[in-house]
Every structure is written in structure tokens, then in C-alpha cells.
Backbone as XML, in Angstrom:
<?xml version="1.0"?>
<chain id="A" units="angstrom">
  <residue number="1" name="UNK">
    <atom name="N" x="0.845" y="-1.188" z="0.000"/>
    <atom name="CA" x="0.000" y="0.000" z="0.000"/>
    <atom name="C" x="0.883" y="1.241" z="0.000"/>
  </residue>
  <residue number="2" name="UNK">
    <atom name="N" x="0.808" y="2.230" z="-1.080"/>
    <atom name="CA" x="1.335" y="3.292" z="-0.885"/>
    <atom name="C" x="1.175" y="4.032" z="0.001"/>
  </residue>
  <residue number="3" name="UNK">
    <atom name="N" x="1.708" y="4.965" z="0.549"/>
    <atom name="CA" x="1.679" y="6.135" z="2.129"/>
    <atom name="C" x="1.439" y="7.307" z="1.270"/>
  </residue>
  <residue number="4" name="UNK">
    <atom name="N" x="1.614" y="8.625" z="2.190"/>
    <atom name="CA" x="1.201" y="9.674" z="1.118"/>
    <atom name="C" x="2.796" y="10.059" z="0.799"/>
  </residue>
  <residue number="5" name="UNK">
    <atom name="N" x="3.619" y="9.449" z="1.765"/>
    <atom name="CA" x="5.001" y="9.898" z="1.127"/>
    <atom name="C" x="5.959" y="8.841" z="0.160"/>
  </residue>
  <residue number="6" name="UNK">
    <atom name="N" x="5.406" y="8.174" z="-0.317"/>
    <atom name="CA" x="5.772" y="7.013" z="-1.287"/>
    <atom name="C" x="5.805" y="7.797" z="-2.913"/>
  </residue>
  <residue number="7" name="UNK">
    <atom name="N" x="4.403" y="8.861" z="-3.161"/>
    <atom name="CA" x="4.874" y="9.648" z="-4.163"/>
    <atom name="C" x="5.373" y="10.862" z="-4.229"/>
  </residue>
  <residue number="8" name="UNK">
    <atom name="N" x="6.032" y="10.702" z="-5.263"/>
    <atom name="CA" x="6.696" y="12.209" z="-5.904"/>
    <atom name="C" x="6.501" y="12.576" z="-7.392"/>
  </residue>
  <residue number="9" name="UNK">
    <atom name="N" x="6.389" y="13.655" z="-7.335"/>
    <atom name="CA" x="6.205" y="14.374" z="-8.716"/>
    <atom name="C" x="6.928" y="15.376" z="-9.092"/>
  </residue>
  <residue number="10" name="UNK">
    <atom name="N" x="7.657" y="16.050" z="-10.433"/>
    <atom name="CA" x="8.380" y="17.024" z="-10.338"/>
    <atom name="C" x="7.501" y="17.860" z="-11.558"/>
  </residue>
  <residue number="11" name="UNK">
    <atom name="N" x="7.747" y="19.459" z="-11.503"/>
    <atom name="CA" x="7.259" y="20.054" z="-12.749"/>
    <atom name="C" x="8.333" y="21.113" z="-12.640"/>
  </residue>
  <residue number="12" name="UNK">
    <atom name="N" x="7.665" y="21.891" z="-14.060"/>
    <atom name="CA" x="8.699" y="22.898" z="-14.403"/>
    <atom name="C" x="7.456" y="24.080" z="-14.634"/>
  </residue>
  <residue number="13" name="UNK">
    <atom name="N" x="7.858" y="25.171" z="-13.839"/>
    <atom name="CA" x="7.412" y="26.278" z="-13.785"/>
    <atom name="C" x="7.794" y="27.052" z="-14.236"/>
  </residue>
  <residue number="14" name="UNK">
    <atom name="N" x="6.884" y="28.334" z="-15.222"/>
    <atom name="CA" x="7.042" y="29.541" z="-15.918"/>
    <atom name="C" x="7.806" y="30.487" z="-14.440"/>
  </residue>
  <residue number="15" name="UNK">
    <atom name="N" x="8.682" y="31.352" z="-13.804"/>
    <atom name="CA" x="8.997" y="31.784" z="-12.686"/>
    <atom name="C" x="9.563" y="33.328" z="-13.027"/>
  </residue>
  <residue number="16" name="UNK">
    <atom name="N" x="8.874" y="34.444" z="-12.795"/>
    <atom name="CA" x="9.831" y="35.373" z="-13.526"/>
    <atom name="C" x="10.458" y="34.674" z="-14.879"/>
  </residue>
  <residue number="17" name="UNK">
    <atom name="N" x="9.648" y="34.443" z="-15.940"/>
    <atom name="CA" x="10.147" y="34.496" z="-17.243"/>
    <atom name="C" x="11.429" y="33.594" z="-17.405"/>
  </residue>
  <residue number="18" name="UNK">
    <atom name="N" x="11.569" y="32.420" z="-16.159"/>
    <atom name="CA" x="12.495" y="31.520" z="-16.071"/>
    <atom name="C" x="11.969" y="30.524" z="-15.629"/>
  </residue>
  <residue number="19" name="UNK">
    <atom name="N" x="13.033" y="29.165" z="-16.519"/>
    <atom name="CA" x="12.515" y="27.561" z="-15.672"/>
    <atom name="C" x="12.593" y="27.483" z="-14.148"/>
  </residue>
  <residue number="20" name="UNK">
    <atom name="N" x="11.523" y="26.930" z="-13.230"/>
    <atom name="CA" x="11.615" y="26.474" z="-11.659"/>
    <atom name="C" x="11.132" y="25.089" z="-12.245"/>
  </residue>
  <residue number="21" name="UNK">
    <atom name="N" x="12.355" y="24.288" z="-11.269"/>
    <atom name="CA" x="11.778" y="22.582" z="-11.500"/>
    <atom name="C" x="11.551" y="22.286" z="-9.860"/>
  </residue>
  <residue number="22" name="UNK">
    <atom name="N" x="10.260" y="22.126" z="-9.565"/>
    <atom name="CA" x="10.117" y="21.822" z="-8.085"/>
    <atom name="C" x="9.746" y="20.291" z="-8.258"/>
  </residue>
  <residue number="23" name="UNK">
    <atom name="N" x="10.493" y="19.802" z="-7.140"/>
    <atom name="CA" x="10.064" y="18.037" z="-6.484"/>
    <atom name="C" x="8.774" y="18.059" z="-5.777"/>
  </residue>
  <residue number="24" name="UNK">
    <atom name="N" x="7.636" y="17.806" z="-5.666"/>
    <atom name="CA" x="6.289" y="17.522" z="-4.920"/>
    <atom name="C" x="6.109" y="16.593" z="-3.996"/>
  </residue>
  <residue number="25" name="UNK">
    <atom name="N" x="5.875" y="16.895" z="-2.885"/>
    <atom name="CA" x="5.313" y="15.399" z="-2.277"/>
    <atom name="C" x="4.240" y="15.487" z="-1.241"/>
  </residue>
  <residue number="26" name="UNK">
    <atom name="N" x="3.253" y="14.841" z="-0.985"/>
    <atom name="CA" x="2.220" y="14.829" z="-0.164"/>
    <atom name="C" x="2.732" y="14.354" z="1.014"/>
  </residue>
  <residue number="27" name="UNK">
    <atom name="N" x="2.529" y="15.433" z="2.062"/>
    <atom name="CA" x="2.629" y="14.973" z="3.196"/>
    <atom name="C" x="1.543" y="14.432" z="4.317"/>
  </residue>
  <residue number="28" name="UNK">
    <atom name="N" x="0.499" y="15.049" z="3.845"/>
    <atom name="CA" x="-0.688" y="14.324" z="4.279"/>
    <atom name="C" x="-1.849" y="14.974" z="3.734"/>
  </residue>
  <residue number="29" name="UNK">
    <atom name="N" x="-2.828" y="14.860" z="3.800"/>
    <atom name="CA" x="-4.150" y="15.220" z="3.563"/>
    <atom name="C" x="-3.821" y="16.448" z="3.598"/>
  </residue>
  <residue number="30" name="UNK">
    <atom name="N" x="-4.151" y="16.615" z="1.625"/>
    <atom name="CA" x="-4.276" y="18.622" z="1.877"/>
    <atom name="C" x="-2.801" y="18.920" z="1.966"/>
  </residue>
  <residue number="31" name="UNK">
    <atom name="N" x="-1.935" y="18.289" z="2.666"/>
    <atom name="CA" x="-0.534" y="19.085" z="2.478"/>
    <atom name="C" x="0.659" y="18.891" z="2.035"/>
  </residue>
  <residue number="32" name="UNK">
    <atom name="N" x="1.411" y="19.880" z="0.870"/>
    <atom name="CA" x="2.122" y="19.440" z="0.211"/>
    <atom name="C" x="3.524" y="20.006" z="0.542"/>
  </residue>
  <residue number="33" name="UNK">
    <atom name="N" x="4.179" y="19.760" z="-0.017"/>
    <atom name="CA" x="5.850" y="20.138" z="-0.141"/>
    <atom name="C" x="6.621" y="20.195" z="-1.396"/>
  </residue>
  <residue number="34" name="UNK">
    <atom name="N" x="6.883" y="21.505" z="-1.685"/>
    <atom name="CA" x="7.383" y="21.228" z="-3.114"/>
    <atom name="C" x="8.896" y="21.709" z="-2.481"/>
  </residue>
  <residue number="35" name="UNK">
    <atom name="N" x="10.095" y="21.136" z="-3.431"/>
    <atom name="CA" x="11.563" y="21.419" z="-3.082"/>
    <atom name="C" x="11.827" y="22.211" z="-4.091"/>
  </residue>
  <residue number="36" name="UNK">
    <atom name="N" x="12.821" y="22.723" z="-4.347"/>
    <atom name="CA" x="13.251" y="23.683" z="-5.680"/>
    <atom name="C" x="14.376" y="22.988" z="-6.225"/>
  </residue>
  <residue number="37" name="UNK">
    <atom name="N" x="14.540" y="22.125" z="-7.108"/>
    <atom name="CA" x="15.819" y="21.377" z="-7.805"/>
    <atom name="C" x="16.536" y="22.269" z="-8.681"/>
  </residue>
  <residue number="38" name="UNK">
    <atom name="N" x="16.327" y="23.046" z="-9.639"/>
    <atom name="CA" x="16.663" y="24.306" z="-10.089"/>
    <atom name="C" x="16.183" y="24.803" z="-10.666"/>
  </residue>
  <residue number="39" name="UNK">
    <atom name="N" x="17.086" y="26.479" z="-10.837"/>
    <atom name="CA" x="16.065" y="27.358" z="-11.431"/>
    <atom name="C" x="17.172" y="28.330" z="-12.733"/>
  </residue>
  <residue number="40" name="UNK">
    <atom name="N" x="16.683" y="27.927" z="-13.870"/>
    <atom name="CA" x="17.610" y="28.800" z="-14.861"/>
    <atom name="C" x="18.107" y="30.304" z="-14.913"/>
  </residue>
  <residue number="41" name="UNK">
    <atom name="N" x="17.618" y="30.969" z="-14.103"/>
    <atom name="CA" x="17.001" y="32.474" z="-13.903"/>
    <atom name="C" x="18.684" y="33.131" z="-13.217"/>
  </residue>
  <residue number="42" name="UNK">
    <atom name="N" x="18.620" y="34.091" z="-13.017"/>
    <atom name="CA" x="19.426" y="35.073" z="-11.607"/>
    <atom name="C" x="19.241" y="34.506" z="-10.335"/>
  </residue>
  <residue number="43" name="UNK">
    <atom name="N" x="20.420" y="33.883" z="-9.672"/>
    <atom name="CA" x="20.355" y="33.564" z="-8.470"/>
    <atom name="C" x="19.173" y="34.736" z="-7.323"/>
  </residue>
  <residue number="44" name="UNK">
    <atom name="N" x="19.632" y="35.689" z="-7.812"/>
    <atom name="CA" x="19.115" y="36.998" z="-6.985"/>
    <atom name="C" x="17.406" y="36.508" z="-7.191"/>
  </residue>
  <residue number="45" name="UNK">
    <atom name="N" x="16.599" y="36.183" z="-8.208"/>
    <atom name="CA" x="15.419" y="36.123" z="-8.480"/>
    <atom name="C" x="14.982" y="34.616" z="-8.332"/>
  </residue>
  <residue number="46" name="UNK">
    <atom name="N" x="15.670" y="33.492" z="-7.437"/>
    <atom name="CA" x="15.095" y="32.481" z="-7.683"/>
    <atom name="C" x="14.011" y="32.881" z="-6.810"/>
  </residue>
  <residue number="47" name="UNK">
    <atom name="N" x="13.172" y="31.715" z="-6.924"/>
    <atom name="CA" x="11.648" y="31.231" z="-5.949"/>
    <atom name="C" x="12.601" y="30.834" z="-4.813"/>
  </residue>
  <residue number="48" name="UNK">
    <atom name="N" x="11.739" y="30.801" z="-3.826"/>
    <atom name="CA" x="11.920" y="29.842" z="-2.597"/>
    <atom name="C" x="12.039" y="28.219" z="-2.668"/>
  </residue>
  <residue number="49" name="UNK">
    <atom name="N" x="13.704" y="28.292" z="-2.128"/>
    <atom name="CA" x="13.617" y="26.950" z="-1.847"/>
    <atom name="C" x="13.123" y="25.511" z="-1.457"/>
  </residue>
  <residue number="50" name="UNK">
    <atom name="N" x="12.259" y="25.784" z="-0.532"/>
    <atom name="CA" x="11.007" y="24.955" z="-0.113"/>
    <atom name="C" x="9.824" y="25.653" z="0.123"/>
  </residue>
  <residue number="51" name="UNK">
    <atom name="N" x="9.115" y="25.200" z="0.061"/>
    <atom name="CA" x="7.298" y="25.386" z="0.245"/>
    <atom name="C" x="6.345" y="24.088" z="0.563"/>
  </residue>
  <residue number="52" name="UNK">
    <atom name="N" x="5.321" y="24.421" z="1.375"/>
    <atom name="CA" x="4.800" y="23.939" z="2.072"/>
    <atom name="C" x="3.061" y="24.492" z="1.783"/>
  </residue>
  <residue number="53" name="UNK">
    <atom name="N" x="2.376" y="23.804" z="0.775"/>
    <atom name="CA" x="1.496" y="23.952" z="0.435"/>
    <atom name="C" x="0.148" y="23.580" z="0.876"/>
  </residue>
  <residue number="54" name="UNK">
    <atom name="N" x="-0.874" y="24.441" z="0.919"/>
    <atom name="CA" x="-2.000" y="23.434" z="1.704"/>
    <atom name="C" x="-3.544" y="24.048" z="1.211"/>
  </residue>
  <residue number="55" name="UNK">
    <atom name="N" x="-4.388" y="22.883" z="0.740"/>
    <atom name="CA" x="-5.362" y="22.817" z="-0.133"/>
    <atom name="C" x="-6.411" y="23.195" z="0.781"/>
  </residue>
  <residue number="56" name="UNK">
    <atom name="N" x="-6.913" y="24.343" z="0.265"/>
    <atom name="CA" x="-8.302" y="25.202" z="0.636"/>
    <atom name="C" x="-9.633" y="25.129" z="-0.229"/>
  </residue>
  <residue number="57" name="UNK">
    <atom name="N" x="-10.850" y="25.814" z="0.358"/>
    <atom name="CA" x="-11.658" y="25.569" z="0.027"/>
    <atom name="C" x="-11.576" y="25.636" z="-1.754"/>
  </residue>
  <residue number="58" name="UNK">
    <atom name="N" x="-11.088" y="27.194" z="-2.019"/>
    <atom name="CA" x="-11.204" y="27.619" z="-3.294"/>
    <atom name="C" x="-9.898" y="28.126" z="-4.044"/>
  </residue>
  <residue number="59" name="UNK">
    <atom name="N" x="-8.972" y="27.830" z="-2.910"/>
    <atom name="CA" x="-7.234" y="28.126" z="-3.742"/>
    <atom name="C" x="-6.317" y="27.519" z="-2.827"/>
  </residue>
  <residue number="60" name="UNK">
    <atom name="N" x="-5.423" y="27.480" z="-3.064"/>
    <atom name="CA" x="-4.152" y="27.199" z="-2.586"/>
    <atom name="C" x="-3.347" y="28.340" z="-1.586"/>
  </residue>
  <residue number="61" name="UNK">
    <atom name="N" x="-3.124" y="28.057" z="-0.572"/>
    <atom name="CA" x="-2.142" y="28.497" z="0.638"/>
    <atom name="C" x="-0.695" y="27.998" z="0.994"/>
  </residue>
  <residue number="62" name="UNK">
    <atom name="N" x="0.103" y="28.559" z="1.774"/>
    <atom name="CA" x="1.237" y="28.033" z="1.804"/>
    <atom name="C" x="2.162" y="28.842" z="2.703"/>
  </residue>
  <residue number="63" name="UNK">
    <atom name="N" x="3.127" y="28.499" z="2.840"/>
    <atom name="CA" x="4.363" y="28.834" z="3.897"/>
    <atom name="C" x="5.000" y="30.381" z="3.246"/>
  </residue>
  <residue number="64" name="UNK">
    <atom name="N" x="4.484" y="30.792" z="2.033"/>
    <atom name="CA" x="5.246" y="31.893" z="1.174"/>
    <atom name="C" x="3.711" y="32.848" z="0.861"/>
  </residue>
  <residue number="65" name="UNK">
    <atom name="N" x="4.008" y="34.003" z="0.957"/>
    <atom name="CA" x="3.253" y="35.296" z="0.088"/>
    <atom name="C" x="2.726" y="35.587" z="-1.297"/>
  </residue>
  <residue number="66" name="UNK">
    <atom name="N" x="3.421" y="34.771" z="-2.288"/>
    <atom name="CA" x="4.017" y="34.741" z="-3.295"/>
    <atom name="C" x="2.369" y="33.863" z="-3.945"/>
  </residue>
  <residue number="67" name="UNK">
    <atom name="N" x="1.614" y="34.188" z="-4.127"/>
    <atom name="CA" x="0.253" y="33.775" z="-4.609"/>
    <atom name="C" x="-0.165" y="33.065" z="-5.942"/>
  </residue>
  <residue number="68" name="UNK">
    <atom name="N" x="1.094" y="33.845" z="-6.686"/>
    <atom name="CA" x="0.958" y="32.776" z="-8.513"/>
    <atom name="C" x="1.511" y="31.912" z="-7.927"/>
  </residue>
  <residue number="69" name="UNK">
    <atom name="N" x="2.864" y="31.942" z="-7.283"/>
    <atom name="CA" x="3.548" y="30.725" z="-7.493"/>
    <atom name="C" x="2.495" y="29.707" z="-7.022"/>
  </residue>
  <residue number="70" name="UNK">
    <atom name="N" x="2.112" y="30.001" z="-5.716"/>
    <atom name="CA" x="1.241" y="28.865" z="-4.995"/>
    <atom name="C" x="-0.055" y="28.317" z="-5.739"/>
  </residue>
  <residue number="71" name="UNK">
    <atom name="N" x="-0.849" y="29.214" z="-7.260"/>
    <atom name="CA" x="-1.648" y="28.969" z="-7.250"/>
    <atom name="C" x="-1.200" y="27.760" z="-9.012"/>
  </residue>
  <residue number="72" name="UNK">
    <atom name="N" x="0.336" y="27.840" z="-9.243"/>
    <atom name="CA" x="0.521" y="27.078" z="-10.072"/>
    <atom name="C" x="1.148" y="25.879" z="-9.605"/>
  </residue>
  <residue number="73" name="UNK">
    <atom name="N" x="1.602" y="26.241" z="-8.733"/>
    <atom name="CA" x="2.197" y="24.667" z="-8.112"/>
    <atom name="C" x="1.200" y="23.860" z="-7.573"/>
  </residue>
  <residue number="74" name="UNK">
    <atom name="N" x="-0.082" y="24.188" z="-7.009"/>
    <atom name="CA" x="-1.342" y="24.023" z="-6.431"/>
    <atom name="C" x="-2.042" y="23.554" z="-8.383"/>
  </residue>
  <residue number="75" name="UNK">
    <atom name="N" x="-2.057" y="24.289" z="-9.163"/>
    <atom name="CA" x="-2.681" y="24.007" z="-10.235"/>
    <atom name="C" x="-1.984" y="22.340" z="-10.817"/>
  </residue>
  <residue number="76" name="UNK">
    <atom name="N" x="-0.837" y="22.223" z="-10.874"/>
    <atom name="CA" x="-0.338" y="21.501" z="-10.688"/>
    <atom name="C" x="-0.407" y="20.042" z="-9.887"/>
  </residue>
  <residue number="77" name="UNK">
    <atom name="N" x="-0.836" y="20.222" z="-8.846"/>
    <atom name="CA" x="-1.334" y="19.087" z="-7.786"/>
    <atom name="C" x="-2.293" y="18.369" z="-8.053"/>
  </residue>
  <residue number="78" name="UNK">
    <atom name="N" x="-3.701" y="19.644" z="-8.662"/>
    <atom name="CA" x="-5.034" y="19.248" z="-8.895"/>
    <atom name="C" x="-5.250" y="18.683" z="-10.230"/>
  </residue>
  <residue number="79" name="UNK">
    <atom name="N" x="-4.070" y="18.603" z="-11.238"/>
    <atom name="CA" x="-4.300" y="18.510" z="-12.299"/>
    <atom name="C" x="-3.848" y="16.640" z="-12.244"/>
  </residue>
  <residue number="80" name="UNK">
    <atom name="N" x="-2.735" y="16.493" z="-11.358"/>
    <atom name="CA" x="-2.086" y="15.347" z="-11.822"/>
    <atom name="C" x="-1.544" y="14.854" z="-10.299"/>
  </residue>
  <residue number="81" name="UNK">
    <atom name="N" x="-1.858" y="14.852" z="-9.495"/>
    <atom name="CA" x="-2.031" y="14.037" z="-8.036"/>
    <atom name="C" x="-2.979" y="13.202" z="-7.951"/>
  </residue>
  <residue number="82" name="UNK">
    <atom name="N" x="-2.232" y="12.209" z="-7.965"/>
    <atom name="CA" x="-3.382" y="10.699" z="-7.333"/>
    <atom name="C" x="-2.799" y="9.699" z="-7.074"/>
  </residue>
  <residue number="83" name="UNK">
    <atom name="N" x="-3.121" y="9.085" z="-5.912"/>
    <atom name="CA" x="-2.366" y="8.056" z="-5.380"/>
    <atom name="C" x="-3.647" y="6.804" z="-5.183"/>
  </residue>
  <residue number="84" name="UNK">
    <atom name="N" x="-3.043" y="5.761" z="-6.358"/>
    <atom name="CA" x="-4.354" y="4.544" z="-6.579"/>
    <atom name="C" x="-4.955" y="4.274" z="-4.970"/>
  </residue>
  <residue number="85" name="UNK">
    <atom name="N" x="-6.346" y="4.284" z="-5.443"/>
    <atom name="CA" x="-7.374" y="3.774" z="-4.364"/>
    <atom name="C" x="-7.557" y="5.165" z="-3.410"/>
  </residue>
  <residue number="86" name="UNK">
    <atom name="N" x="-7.029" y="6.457" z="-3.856"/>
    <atom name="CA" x="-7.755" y="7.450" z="-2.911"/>
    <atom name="C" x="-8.338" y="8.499" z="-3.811"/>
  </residue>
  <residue number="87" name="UNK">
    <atom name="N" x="-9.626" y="8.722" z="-3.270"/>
    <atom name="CA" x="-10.119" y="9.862" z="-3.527"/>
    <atom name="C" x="-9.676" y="11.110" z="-4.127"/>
  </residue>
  <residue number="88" name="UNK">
    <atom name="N" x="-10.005" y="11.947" z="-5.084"/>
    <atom name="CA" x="-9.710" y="13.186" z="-4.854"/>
    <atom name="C" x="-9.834" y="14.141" z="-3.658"/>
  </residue>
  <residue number="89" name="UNK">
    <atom name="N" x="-8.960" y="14.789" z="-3.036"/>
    <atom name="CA" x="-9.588" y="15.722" z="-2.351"/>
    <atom name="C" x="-9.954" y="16.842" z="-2.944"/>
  </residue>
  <residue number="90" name="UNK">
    <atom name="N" x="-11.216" y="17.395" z="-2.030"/>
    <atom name="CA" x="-11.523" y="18.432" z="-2.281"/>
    <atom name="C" x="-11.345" y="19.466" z="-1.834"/>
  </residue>
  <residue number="91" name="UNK">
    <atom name="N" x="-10.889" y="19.789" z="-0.774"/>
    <atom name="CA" x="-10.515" y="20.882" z="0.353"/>
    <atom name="C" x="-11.287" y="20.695" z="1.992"/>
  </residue>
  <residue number="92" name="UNK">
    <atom name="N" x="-10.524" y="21.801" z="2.520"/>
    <atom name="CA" x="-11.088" y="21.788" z="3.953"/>
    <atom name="C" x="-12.685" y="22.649" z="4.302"/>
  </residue>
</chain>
């Protein structure tokens, strides 16, 4: 039986007009963790290194201010997160 930390997913994000490749992983119900593997851009302008994401009624929240990022890395989750035999979630 998979756990929620058995998967991982990586994507590549539009970031300031530069590649972000974040690692994903569910840490439990509703909450995620994306890592930052790299970013093509100006050191000075990367994203945040880690984030800590968490699924709301009608958007995405998180450990950062930074609201696109969260609402594409979050777009991201909802598009292509699923771990066989569970549900979608829907939010809190």
C-alpha cells in the first residue's frame, strides 16, 4: 500500500520568465511540499527553496506570500495528483 510519502512528482514552472523545477510530495491530507531542484534564472530572483502547500476551500495556501507561485504549483497538484485507491480531495 502506498503512504502519502511514497509519491513524488516534479514540474517545471514559468517563474519570472524563467525555468523552476520543483520536487512535490504529499505529506498528508491537503498538504504538500514542493523542493526547488533548479532554477535557470538570476540567483538573486530564484523562488523559494522549499514550500509547504496546503489545499483550501477555493485556492491554494502556503508557507510563502508569493500567490501565482502557490496557485501554479497548487494548479499543478489538482491537475495530476493521485495516489491509486484514494479519492480526490476536495478541500477543507
Amino acid at each position: 500500500m502506498e503512504t502519502y510519502s511514497d509519491v513524488e512528482l516534479e514540474t517545471i514552472i514559468n517563474y519570472r520568465s524563467c525555468a523552476a523545477c520543483y520536487r512535490i510530495q504529499n505529506e498528508s491530507e491537503g498538504i504538500f511540499s514542493a523542493y526547488l531542484l533548479y532554477f535557470d534564472g538570476d540567483d538573486s530572483q530564484a523562488p523559494p527553496d522549499g514550500i509547504t502547500l496546503v489545499k483550501g476551500i477555493r485556492n491554494w495556501t502556503g508557507s510563502i506570500e508569493d500567490e501565482i507561485l502557490l496557485s501554479e504549483l497548487g494548479k499543478f497538484i489538482d491537475a495530476n495528483w493521485a495516489i491509486p485507491g484514494q479519492k480526490p480531495f476536495v478541500g477543507l
